[in-house]
C-alpha positions as a Markdown table, in Angstrom:
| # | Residue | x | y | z |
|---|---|---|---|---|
| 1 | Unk | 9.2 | 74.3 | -191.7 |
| 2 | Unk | 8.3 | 73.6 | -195.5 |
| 3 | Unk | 10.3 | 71.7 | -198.2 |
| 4 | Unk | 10.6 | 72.2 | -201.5 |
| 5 | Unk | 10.2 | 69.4 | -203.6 |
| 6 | Unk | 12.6 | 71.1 | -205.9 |
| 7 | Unk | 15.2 | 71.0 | -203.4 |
| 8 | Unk | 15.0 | 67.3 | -202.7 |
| 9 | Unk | 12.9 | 68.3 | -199.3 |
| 10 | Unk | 9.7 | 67.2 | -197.8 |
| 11 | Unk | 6.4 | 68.0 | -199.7 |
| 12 | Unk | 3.5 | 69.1 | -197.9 |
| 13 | Unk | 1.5 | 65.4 | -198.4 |
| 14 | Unk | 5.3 | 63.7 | -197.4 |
| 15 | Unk | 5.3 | 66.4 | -194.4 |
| 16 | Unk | 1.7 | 65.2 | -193.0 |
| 17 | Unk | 2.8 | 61.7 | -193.5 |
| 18 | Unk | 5.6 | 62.0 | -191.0 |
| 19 | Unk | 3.7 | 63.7 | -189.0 |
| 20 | Unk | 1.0 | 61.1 | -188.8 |
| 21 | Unk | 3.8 | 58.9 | -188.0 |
| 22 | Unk | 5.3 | 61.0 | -185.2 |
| 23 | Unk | 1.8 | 61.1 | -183.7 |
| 24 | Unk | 1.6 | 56.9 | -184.0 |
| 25 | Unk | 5.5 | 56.5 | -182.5 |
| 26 | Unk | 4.3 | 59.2 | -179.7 |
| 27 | Unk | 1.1 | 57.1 | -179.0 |
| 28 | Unk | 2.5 | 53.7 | -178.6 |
| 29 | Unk | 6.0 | 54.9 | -176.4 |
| 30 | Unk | 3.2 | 56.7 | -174.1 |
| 31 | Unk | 1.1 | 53.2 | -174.1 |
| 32 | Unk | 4.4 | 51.3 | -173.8 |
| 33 | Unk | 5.5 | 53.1 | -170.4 |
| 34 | Unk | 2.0 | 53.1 | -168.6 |
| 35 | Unk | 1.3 | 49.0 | -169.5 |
| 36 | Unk | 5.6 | 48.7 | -167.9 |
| 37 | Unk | 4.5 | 50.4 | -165.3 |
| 38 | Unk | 1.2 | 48.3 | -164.5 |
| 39 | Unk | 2.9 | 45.0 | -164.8 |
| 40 | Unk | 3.6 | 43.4 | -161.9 |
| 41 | Unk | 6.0 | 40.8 | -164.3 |
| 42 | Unk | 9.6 | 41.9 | -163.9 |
| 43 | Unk | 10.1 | 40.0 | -167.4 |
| 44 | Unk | 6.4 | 41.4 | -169.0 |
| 45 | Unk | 7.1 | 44.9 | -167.5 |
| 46 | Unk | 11.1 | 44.9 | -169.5 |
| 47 | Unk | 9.4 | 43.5 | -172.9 |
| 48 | Unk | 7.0 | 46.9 | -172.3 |
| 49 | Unk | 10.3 | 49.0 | -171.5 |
| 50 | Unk | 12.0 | 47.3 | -174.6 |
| 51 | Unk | 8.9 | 48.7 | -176.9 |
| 52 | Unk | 9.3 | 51.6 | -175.9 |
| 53 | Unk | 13.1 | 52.2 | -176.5 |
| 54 | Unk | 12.1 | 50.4 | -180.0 |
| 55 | Unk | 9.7 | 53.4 | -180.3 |
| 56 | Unk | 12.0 | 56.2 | -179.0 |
| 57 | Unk | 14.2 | 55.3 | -181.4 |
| 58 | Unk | 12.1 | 55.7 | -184.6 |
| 59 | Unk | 11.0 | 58.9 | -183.2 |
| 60 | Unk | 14.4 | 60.0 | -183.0 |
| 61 | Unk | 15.2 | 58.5 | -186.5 |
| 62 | Unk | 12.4 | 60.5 | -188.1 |
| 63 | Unk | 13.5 | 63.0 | -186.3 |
| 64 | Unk | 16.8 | 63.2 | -187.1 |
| 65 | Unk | 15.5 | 62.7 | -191.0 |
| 66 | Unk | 13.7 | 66.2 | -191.2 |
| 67 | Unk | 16.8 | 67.7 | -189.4 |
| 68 | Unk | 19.2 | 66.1 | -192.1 |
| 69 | Unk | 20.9 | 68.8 | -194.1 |
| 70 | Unk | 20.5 | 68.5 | -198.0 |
| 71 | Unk | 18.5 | 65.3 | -200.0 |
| 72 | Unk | 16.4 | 63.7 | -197.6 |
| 73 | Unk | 15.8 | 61.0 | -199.7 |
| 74 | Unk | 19.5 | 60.1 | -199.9 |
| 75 | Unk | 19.0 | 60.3 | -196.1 |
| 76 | Unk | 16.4 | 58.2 | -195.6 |
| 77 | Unk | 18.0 | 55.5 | -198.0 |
| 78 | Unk | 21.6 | 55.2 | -196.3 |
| 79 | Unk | 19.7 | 54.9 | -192.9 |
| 80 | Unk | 17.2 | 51.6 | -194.5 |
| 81 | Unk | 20.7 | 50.5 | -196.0 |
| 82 | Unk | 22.1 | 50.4 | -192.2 |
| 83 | Unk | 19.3 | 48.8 | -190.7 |
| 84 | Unk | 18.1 | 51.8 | -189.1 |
| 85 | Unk | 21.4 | 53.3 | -187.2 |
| 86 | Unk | 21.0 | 56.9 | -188.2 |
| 87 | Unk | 22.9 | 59.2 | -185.9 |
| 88 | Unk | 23.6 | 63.1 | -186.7 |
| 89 | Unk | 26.5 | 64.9 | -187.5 |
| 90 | Unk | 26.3 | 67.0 | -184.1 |
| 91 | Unk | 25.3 | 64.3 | -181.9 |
């Protein structure tokens, strides 16, 4: 899907940047699982678990930012204003 900047949505350059930044969250909650699971450290292999919930949860957060209904930008500010605790309206 496409937004119009007109609309308060996503332009195309705004669109590949979250995309590139999908693709980085993907990349380092993949890396994060397979170092947990090659640590033989119960307290290493939890630190990698930890970084990857810390990456799950941007994922979702961007997510949940091109799903947001309206001004994305007024989105995106009262999630940075809360520190990062975006949850939608359905979920």
């Amino acid at each position: 899907m496409v937004y119009d900047a007109e609309e308060n949505r996503l332009t195309e350059q705004e669109l590949t940047f979250v995309r590139h930044a999908l693709d980085a969250e993907f990349l380092a909650l993949k890396k994060a699982h397979h170092y947990a699971a090659e640590m033989e450290d119960p307290d290493a292999r939890q630190l990698m678990h930890e970084h990857a919930d810390i990456h799950h949860r941007r994922i979702d957060m961007l997510l949940a930012l091109l799903d947001a209904p309206g001004d994305i930008t007024k989105h995106a500010k009262l999630l940075l204003q809360s520190g990062g605790g975006y949850h939608r309206a359905d979920g």
